[in-house]
C-alpha positions as CSV (number, residue, x, y, z in Angstrom):
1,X,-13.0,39.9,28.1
2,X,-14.3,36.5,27.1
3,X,-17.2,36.3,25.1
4,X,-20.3,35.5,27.2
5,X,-23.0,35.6,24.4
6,X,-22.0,32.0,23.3
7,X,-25.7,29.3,23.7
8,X,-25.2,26.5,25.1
9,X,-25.4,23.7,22.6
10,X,-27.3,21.7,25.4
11,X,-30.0,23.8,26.4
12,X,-31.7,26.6,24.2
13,X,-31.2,30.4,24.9
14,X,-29.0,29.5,28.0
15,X,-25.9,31.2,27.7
16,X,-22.2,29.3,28.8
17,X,-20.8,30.6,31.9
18,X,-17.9,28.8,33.0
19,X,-15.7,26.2,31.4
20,X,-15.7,22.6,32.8
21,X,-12.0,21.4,33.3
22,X,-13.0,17.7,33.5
23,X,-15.0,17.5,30.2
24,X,-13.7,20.4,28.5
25,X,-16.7,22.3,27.1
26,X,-18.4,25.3,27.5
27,X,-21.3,25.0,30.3
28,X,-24.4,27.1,31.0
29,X,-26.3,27.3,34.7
30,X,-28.2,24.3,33.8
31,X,-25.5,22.2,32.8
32,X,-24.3,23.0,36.4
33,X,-27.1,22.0,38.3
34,X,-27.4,18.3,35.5
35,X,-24.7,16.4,33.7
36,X,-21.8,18.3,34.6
37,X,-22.9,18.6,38.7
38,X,-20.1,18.6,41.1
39,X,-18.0,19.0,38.4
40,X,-14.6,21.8,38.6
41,X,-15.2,24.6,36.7
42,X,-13.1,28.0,36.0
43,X,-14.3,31.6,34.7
44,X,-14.5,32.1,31.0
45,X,-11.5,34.7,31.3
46,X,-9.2,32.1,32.3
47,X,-10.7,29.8,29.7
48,X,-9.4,32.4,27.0
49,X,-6.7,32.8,28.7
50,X,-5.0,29.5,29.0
51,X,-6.1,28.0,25.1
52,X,-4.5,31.3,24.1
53,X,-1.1,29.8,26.0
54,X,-1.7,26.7,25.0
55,X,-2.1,27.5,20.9
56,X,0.6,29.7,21.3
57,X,2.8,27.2,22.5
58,X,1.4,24.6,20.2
59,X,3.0,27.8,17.6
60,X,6.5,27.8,18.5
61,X,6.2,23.7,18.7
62,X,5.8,24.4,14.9
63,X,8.1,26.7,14.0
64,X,10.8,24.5,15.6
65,X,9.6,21.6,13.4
66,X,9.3,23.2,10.4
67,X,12.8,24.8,10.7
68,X,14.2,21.3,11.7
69,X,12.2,19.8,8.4
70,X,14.3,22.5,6.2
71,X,17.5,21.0,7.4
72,X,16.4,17.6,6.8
73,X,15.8,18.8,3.3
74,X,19.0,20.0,3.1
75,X,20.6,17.0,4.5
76,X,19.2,14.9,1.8
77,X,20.6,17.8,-0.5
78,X,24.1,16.9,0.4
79,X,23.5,12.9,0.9
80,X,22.9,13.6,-3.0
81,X,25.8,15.7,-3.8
82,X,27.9,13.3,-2.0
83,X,26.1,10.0,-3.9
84,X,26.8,12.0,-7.3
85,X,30.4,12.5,-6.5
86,X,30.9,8.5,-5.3
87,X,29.0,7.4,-8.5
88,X,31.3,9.8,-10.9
89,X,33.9,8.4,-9.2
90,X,32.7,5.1,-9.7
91,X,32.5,5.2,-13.4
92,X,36.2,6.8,-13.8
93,X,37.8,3.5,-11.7
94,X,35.2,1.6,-14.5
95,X,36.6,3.3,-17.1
96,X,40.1,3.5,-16.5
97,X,40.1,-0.7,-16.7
98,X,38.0,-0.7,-20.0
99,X,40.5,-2.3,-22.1
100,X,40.3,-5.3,-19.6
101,X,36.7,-5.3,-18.9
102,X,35.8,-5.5,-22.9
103,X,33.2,-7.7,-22.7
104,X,31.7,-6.5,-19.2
105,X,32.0,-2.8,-19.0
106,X,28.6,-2.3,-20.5
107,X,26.9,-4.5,-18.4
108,X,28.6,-2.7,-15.4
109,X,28.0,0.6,-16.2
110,X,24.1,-0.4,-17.3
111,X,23.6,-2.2,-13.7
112,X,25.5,0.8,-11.8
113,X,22.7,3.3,-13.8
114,X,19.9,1.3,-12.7
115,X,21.3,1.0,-9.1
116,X,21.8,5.0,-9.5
117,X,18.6,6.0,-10.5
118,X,16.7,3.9,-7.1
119,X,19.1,6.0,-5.5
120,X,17.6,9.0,-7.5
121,X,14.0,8.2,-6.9
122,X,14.3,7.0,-2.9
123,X,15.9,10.2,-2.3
124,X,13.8,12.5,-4.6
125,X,10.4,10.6,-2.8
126,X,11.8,11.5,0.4
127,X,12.6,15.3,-0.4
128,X,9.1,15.5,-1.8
129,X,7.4,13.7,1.7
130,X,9.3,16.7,3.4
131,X,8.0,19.3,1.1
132,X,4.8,17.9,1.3
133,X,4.8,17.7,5.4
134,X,6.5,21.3,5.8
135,X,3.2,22.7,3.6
136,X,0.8,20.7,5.9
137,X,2.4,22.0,9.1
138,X,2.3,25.9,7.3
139,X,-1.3,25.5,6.8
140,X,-2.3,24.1,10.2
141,X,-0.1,26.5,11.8
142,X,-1.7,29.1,9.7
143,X,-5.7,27.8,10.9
144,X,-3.9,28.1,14.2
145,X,-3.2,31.8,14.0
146,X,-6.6,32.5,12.3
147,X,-8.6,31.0,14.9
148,X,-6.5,33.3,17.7
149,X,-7.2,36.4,15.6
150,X,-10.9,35.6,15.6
151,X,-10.5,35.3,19.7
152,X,-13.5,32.8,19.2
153,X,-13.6,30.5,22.3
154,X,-15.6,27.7,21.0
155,X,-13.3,27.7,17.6
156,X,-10.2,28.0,20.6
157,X,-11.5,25.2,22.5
158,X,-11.9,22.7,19.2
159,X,-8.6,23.7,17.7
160,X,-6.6,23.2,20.7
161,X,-7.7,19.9,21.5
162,X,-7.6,18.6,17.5
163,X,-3.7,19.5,17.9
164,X,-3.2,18.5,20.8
165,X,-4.0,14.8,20.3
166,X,-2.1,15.0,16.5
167,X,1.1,17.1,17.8
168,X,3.2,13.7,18.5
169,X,1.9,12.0,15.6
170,X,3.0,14.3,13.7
171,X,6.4,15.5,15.0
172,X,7.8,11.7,15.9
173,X,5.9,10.0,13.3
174,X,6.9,11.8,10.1
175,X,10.9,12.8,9.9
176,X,12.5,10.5,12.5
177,X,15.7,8.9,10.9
178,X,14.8,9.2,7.5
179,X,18.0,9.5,5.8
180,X,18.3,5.6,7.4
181,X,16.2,4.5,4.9
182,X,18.6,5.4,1.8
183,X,20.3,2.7,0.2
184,X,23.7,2.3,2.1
185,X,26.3,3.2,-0.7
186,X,29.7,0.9,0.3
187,X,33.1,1.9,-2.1
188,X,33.1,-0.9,-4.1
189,X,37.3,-2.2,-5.1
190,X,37.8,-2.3,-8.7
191,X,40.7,-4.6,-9.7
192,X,42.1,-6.7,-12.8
193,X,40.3,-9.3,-11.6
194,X,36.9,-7.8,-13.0
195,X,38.2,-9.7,-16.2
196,X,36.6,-12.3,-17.5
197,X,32.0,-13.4,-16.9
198,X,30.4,-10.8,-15.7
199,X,29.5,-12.7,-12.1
200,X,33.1,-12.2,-11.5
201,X,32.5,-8.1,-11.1
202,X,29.9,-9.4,-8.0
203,X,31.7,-6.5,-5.9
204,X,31.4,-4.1,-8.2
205,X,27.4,-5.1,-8.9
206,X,26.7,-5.0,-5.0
207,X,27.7,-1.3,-4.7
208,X,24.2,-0.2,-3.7
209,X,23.5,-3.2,-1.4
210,X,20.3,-4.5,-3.4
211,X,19.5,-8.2,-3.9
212,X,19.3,-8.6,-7.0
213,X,18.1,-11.9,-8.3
214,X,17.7,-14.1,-11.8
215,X,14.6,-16.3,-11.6
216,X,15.1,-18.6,-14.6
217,X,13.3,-21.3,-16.1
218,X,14.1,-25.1,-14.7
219,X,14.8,-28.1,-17.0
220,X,12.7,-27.6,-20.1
221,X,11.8,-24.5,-19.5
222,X,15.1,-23.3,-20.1
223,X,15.1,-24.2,-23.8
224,X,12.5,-21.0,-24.5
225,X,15.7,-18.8,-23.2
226,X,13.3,-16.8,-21.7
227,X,14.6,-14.5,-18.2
228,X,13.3,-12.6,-16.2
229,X,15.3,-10.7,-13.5
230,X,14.4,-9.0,-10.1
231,X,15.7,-7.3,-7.2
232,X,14.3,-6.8,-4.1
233,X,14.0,-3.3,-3.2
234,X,12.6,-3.0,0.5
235,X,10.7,-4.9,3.2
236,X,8.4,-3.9,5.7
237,X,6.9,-6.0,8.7
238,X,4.0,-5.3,9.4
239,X,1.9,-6.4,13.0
240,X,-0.8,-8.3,11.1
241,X,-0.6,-12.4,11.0
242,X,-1.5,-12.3,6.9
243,X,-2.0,-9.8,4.1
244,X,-4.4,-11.4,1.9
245,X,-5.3,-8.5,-0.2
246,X,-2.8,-5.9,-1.3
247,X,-3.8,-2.4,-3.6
248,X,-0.8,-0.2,-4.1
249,X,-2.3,3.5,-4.2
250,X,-0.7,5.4,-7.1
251,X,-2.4,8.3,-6.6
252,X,-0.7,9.0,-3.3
253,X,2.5,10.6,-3.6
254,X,3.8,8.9,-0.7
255,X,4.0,5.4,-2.4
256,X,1.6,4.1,0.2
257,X,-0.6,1.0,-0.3
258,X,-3.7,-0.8,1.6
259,X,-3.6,-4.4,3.0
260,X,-6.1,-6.4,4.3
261,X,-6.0,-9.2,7.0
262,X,-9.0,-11.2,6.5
263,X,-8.3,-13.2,9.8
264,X,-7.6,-10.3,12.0
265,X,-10.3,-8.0,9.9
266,X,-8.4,-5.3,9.2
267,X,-7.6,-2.7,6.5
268,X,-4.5,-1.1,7.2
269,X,-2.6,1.8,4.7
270,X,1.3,1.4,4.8
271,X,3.8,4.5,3.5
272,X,7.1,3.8,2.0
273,X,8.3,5.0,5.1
274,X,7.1,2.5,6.5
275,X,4.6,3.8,8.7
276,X,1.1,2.7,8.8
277,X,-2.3,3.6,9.6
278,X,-5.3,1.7,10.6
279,X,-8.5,1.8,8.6
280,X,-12.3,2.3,9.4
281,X,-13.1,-2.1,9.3
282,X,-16.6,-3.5,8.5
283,X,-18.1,-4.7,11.8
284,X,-19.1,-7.9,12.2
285,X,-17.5,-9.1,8.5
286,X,-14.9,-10.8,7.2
287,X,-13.0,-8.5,4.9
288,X,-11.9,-10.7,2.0
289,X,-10.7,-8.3,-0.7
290,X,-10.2,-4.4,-2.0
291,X,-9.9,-2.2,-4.6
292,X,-8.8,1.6,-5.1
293,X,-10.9,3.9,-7.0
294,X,-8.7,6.9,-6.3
295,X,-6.5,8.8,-3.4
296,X,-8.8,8.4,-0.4
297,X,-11.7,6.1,-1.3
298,X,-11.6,2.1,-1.2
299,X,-14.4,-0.5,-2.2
300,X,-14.4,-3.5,0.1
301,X,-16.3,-7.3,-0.1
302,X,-16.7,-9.2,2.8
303,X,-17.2,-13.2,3.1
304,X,-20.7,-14.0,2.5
305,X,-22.2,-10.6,1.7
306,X,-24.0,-9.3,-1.3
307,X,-23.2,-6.1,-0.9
308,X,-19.8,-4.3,-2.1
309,X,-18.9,-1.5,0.7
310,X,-17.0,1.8,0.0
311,X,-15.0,3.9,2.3
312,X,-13.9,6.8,1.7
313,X,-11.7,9.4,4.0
314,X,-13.2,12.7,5.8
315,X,-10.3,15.3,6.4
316,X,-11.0,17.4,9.3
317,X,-8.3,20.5,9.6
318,X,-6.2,18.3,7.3
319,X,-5.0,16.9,10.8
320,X,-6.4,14.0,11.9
321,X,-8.9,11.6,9.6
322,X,-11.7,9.2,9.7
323,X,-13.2,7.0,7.2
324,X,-17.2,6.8,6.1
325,X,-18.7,3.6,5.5
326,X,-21.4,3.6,2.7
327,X,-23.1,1.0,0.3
328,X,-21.5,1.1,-2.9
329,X,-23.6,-1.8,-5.1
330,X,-25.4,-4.7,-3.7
331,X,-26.3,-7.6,-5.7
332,X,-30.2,-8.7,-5.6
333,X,-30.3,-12.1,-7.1
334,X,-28.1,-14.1,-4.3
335,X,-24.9,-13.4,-6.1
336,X,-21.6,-13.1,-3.9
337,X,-18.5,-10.9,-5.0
338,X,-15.2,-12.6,-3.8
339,X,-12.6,-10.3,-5.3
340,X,-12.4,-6.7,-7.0
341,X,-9.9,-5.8,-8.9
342,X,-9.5,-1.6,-10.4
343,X,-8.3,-1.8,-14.0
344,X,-5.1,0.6,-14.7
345,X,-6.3,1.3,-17.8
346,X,-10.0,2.4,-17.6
347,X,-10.6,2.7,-14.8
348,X,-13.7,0.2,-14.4
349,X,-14.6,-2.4,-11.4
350,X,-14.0,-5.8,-12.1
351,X,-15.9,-7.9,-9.9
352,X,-15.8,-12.1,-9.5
353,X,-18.8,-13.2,-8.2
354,X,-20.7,-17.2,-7.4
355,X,-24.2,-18.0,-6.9
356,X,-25.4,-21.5,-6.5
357,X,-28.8,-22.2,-8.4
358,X,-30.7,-25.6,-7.8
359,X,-27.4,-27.4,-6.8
360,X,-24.9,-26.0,-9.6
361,X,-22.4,-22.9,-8.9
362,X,-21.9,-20.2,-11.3
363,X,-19.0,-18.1,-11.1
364,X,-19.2,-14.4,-13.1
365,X,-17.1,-12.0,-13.6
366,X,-18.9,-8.2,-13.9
367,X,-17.7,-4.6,-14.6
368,X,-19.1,-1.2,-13.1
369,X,-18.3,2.0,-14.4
370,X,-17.7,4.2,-11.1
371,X,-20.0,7.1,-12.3
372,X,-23.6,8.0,-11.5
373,X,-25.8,5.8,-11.9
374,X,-24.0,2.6,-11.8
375,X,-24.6,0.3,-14.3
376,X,-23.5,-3.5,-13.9
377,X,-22.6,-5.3,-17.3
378,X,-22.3,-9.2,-17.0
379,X,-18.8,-9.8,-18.8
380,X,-18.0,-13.6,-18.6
381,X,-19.2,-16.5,-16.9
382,X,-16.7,-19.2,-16.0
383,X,-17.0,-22.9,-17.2
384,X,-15.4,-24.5,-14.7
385,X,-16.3,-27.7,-12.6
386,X,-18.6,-26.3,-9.7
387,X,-16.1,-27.1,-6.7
388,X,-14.2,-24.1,-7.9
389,X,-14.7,-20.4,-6.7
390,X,-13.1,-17.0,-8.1
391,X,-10.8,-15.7,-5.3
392,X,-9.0,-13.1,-7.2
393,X,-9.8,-11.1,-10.4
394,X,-7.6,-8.8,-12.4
395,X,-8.5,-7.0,-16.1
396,X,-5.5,-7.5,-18.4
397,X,-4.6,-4.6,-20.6
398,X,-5.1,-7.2,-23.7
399,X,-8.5,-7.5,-22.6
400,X,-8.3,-10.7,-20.9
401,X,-10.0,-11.1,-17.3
402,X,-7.4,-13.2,-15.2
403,X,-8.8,-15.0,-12.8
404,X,-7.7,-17.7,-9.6
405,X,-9.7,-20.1,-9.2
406,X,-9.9,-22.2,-5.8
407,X,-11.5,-25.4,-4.1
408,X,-12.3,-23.8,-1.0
409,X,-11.6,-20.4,0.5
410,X,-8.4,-21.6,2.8
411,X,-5.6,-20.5,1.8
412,X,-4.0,-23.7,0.9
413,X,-6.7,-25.0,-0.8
414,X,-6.0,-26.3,-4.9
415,X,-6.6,-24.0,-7.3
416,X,-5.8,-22.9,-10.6
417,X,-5.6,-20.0,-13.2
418,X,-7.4,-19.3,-16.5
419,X,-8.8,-16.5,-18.4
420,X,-11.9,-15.0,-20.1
421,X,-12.6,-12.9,-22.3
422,X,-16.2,-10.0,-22.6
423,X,-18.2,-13.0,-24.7
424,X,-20.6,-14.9,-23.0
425,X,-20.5,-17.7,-25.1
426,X,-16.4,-18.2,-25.7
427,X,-15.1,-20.9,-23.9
428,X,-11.6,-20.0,-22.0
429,X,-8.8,-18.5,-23.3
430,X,-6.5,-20.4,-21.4
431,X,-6.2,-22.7,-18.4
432,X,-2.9,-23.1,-16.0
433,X,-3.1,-26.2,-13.2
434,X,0.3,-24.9,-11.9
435,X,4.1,-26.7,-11.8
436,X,4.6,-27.2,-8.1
437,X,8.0,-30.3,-8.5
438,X,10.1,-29.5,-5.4
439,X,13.1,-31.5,-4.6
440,X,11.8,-34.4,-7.2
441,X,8.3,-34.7,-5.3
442,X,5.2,-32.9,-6.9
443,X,2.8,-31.3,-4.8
444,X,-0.8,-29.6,-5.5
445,X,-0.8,-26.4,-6.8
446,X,-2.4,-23.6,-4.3
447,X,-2.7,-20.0,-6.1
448,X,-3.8,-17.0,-3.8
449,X,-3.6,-13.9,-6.0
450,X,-1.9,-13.1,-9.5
451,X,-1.4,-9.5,-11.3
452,X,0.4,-8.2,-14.5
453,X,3.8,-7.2,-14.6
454,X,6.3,-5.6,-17.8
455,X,5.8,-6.7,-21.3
456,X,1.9,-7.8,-20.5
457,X,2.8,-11.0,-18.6
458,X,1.6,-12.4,-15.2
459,X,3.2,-13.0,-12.0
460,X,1.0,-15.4,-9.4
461,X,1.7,-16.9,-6.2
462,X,1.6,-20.0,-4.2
463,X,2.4,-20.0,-0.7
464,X,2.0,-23.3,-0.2
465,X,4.8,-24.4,-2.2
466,X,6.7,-20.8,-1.8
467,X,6.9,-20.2,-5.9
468,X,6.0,-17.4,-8.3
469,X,4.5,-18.7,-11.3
470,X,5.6,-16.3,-14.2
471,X,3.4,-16.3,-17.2
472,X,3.2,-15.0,-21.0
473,X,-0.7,-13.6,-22.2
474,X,-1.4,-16.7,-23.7
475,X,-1.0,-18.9,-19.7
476,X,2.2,-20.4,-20.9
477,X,4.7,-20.8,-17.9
478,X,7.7,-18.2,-19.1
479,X,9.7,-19.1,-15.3
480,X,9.0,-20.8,-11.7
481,X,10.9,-18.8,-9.5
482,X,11.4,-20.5,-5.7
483,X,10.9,-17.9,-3.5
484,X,12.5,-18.7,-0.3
485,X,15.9,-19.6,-1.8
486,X,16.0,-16.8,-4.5
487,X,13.9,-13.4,-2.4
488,X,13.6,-15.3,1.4
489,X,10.0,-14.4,0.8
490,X,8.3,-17.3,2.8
491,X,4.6,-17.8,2.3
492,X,3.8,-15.2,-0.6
493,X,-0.1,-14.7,-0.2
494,X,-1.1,-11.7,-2.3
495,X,0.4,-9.2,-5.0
496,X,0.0,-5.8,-6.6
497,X,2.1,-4.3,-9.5
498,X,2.5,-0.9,-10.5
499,X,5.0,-0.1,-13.2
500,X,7.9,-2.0,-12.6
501,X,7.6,-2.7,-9.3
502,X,5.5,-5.6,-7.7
503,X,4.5,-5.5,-4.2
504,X,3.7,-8.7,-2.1
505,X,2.5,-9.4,1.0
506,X,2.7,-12.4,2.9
507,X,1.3,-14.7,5.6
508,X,2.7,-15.7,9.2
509,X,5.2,-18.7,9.0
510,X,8.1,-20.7,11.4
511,X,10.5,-18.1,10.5
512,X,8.5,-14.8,10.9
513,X,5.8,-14.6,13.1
514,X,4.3,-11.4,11.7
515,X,3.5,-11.0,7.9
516,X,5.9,-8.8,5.4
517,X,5.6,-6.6,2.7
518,X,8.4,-7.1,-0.2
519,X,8.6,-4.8,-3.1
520,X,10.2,-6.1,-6.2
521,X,11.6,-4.2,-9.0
522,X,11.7,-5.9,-12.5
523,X,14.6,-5.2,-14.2
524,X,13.9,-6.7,-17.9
């Protein structure tokens, strides 16, 4: 027998009678003769009766997947075993031609180990996805058989249509072809002809099928005999027109990171699977910039406001979520924040901010400690002329803020890149106005973002003329790297690093339509 003692959560001390098909909630007799009038409507029997079908189909739907995620595991297994035997083999054919390959075995074998262990980690990231899927699907599975032993109807009703609206999410979404995403492994011919410069082993080096790359210094530059080498690890194309903002999330085990469009005002959070997932946006704002706190909270500015806006993620069942909008800090004496920036070594909120005061601009840069109560130290103000405005912000592990500095807030506008330091009375630390020659003609310099990379230096970039600026902790340029003809990474427009790897998004251009996110790995 159903239960017939359930209230209606409409009217007071009227009990639910019958179950309205059309809205799908429990009704009472006055709900009959009001909102839900003419309505269809079936006994609560039936009601119990069909959500018990229907969870209990939504069961075996489970089971199935959660068998079918095993395998996948145990495909990846074997994709392993069988990389493991094609890389010993690899380094036997290297071996066996070592007394020719004197001066370029080590270099080889060093490039094959580093081509080995992305192998390693792609497929180690993906086994651990699966794990971490299979438990999810356990546990709702599990909520699903607790709420049918309870034989509550109202729990019956809410579960049933919370899975029902996630069940092709998650079983299309989640482990559709994802041994396509391993690096393609192609047998690789080892001959005499390996002998002699190391460029001449170029089969041997492409083994994995990775790009990688040399960006080295031009003209005078050169004579430092400073390099610094990358490879492109992945790409994902996104359906946004720009990425101006992008905050890889390291405390998500899925390598996922959020991007925002400030013309399309949108945050968005992208896996390493490439999937993606939109974000609550602020209404009525222009979302210029974010920041990560931690797995499942985000601060956000938006152009013009005062206030700095934190969002944070509500799990309900662990199946579907939503994001809550609250005030995080607003500033009371007409200051605007125009970037944020999380340092990866305290932890602490960096925040750029400009006010204009009888005619003159002042630029700041602030910190907030993310514990109750805040508390907002003043850190550095910028001495620059006052056409400029912070756009981006990060905190330097040498204890240098790094800041980009713009005319103007389009993203071509001329900018610049310097740094301060916690005194309010030091001047900068250094000032960079950019190398932009291209094809013996020199154009204005137009930083969007910059971030820290290996070995304490910077990496910024400038879609405008498609170049990374590389730079030592003292804003000396260490390498210009063009990035269309060295990455095919047209219009760079933001950055993130995190370890070795750098992430950057880009902007909408004449060759792709739709903006891109590159991940870079920094060999040396």
């Amino acid at each position: 027998m159903a239960d017939t003692s359930v209230l209606c959560r409409n009217h007071n001390n009227e009990r639910c009678r019958l179950y309205c098909q059309g809205c799908q909630e429990l009704v009472c007799q006055v709900c009959l003769q009001e909102e839900h009038k003419g309505h269809r409507f079936i006994t609560l029997t039936t009601t119990m009766s069909n959500k018990r079908d229907e969870l209990e189909t939504y069961c075996r739907l489970y089971d199935d997947n959660i068998n079918h995620l095993i395998t996948k595991e145990s495909e990846l297994q074997n994709i392993l075993a069988t990389r493991q035997e094609q890389f010993t083999e690899q380094k036997r054919k290297i071996a066996s031609f070592k007394d020719t390959l004197i001066q370029n075995i080590d270099d080889i074998e060093s490039d094959l180990q580093q081509k080995w262990g992305a192998v390693q980690e792609e497929t180690s990231n993906l086994t651990s996805r699966l794990t971490h899927k299979r438990s999810e699907m356990i546990q709702i599975k599990k909520n699903m058989e607790d709420v049918l032993q309870k034989s509550d109807i109202v729990e019956m009703c809410e579960t049933a249509h919370v899975v029902g609206l996630t069940i092709t999410e998650n079983f299309t979404n989640e482990h559709t072809s994802l041994t396509a995403t391993l690096p393609v492994y192609v047998e690789p011919e080892i001959t005499p002809d390996l002998v002699g410069k190391l460029e001449h082993a170029h089969s041997c080096q492409q083994s994995f099928l990775y790009s990688r790359v040399d960006g080295e210094n031009t003209s005078s530059i050169n004579s430092t005999k400073n390099k610094i080498s990358f490879e492109i690890i992945d790409s994902i194309q996104t359906s946004l027109c720009s990425i101006t903002s992008i905050a890889h999330d390291s405390k998500d085990e899925k390598s996922s990171f959020y991007v925002v469009s400030s013309s399309e005002n949108a945050i968005m959070k992208y896996y390493g699977d490439g999937n993606s997932r939109k974000i609550k946006d602020l209404p009525g704002k222009r979302i210029l910039s974010i920041a990560v706190v931690n797995s499942g909270r985000i601060l956000a500015i938006a152009e013009g406001d005062c206030t700095i806006y934190s969002l944070k993620v509500v799990d309900t069942l662990k199946i579907s979520k939503s994001w809550k909008i609250k005030t995080f800090f607003t500033f009371s004496d007409s200051q605007i924040p125009t970037a944020l920036h999380t340092s990866k070594v305290y932890g602490n909120i960096y925040i750029a901010t400009t006010q204009k005061n009888n005619g003159n601009r002042i630029n700041r840069i602030s910190v907030i400690t993310d514990k109750k109560p805040l508390e907002i130290h003043l850190v550095a103000e910028i001495n620059l002329e006052t056409s400029f405005v912070p756009v981006k912000a990060i905190a330097c592990s040498r204890g240098n803020v790094t800041v980009v500095m713009k005319k103007g807030t389009e993203e071509d506008a001329e900018g610049c890149i310097c740094a301060v330091t916690s005194d309010l009375n030091s001047e900068l630390q250094w000032y960079y106005g950019g190398r932009t020659e291209t094809e013996s003609q020199e154009r204005m310099f137009s930083p969007t973002d910059v971030t820290e990379i290996n070995r304490k230096n910077l990496i910024a970039c400038d879609p405008l003329n498609n170049t990374f600026h590389i730079l030592n902790h003292k804003g000396e340029l260490i390498s210009l790297v063009d990035t269309t003809n060295t990455f095919g990474i047209v219009r760079p427009l933001s950055l993130d690093a995190f370890n070795r790897r750098v992430f950057v998004g880009t902007s909408s251009s004449t060759v792709s339509p739709k903006a891109k996110i590159y991940s870079i790995y920094q060999e040396q």
